[in-house]
N, C-alpha and C positions, 0 to 999 in steps of 0.2 A: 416187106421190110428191106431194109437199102444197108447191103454189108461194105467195110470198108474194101473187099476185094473188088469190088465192080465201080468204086468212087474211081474220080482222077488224083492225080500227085500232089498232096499238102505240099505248096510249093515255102511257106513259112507257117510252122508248128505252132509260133508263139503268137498269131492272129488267129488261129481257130478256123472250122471247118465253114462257118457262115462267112464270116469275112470274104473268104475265095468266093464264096456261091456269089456275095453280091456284087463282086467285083467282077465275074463272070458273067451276070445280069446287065450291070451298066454297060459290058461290052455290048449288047445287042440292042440299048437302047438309038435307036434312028435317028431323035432331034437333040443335036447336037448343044442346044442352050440347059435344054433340061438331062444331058447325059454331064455337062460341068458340074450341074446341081449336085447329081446323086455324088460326082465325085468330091466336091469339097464335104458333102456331109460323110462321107467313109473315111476321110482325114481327121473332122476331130471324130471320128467313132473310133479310129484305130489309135490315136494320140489317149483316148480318155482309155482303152485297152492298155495301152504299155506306159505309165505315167513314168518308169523310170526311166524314157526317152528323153523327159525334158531336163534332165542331169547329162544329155548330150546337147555337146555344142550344133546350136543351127539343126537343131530335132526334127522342124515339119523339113524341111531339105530330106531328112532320111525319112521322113513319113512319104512322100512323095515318091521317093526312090523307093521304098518297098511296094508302094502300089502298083510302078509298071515293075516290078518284077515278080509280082505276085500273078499279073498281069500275061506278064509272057512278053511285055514289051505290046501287046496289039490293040491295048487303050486305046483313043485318041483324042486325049482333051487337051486345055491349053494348061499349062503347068507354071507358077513362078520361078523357079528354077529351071535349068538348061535338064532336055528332057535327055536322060540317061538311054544308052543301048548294051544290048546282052554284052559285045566288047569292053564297052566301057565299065561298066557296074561291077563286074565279074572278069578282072583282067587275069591274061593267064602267065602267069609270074615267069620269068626269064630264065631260062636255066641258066646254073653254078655250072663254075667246069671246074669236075674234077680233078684235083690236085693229084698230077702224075709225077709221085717219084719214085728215082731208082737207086736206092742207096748200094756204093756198092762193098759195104759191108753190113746185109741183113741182122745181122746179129747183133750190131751195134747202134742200128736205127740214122734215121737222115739227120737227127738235130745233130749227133755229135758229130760227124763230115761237117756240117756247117762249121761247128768248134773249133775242127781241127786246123778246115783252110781259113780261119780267123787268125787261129793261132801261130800257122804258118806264115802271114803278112806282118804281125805282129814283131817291129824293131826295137822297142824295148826290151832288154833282156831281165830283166827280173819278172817282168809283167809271162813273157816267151814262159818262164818256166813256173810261173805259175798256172797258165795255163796247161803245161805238159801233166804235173801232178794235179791238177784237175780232172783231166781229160783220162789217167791212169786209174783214177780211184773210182770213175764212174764203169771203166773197164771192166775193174775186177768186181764191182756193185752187180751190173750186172750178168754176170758170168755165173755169179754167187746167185744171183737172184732164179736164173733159169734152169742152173742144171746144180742146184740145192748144194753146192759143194767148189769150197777154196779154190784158185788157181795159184801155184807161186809166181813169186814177181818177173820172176825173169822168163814167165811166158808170156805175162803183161807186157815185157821190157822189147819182148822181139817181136812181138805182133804190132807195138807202136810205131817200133823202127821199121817193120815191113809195111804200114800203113803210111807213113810217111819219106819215109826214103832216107832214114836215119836222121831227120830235122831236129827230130822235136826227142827228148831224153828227161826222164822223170827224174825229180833228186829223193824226194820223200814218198819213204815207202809206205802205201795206201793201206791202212787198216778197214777191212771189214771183219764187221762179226760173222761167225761161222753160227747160223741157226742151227744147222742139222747135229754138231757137236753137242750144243749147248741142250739140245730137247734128251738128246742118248743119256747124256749126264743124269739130267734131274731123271729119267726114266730107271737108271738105275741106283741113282738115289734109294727112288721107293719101292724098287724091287728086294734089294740088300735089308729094311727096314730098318736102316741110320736113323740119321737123325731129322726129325719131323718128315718120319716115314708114318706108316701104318700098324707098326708091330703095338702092339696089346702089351701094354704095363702092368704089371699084376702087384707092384708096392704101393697098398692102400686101398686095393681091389674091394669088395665086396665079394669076395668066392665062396665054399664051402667052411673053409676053414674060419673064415673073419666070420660068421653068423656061427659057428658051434661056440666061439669064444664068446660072442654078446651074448649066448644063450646059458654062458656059464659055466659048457664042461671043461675048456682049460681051469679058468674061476681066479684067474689072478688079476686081470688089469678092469676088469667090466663089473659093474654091478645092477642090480634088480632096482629099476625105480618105479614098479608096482608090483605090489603083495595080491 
């Protein structure tokens, strides 16, 4: 019995373990008119295997190309297309270079540095300060956002003027919402059990007492609708 630990490497899964054997076969056939043979017939055998190839453009091109790299590249027949190499088939993709920045206000992030030296070229002055109260309200955004909790303005107001060299001067004071206030609140909302709290209504209850009354011992407002 032949277990897949002592086979070679399914070099493609979606041709199956025979495909490779015979592709592995033609390689050792000697005369080379009848090794063309075997290989146009493993082309349509492979084409009539994977029929969703021919919804690829130029298909037997990638049929061809899968057989020398099922192949290993060490076929040697003559091919209609330009005969593919392990470089070529299988190129090995260029490295990105990493985008090296160094903000140097961490805390603030690189976009808004861009922001600011936009904002500092910036000769319009309406535009200028618009930008200022842009660049303030995203300040105290994020301030709020990392350490859960308000800054007032005017530490907004001196950390812009230290980050700019007193250029740039916000006019409109940046409203953010305070989360951490607003969750304390409803939390004790429903601690207190106000309104559309949790507290337990007992006008119209169903308790001890509203079932001795339909049962009659008060005996004034309920009556017996079976005898």
């Amino acid at each position: 019995m032949e277990y897949n630990t002592t086979r070679n490497h399914l070099i493609m899964k979606e041709y199956g373990r025979h495909i490779q054997k015979m592709i592995d076969y033609v390689i050792t056939i000697e005369d080379r008119e009848k090794r063309q043979k075997n290989a146009q017939a493993l082309i349509e055998l492979m084409g009539f295997l994977n029929p969703h190839l021919k919804n690829v453009e130029d298909f037997r091109h990638k049929l061809w190309d899968h057989l020398f790299l099922i192949s290993d590249f060490k076929l040697d027949v003559d091919s209609p297309y330009p005969i593919p190499t392990r470089e070529t088939l299988r190129p090995r993709p260029t490295p990105l270079p990493y985008p090296k920045k160094y903000p140097k206000y961490s805390h603030l992030g690189k976009n808004l540095e861009l922001v600011i030296n936009k904002a500092l070229k910036e000769e319009n002055q309406e535009k200028r300060s618009g930008f200022a109260n842009s660049i303030a309200y995203y300040m105290k955004l994020a301030y709020n956002t990392w350490h859960k909790e308000l800054v007032h303005d005017d530490g907004i107001r001196s950390e812009l003027n230290a980050i700019t060299d007193g250029q740039l001067e916000f006019t409109n004071t940046p409203f953010v919402k305070a989360y951490r206030e607003r969750d304390s609140r409803e939390g004790n909302r429903f601690q207190r059990g106000g309104k559309g709290g949790y507290q337990q209504r007992n006008n119209g209850g169903g308790g001890r007492n509203d079932r001795n009354d339909r049962n009659g011992k008060s005996g004034k407002h309920y009556k017996k609708r079976f005898k």
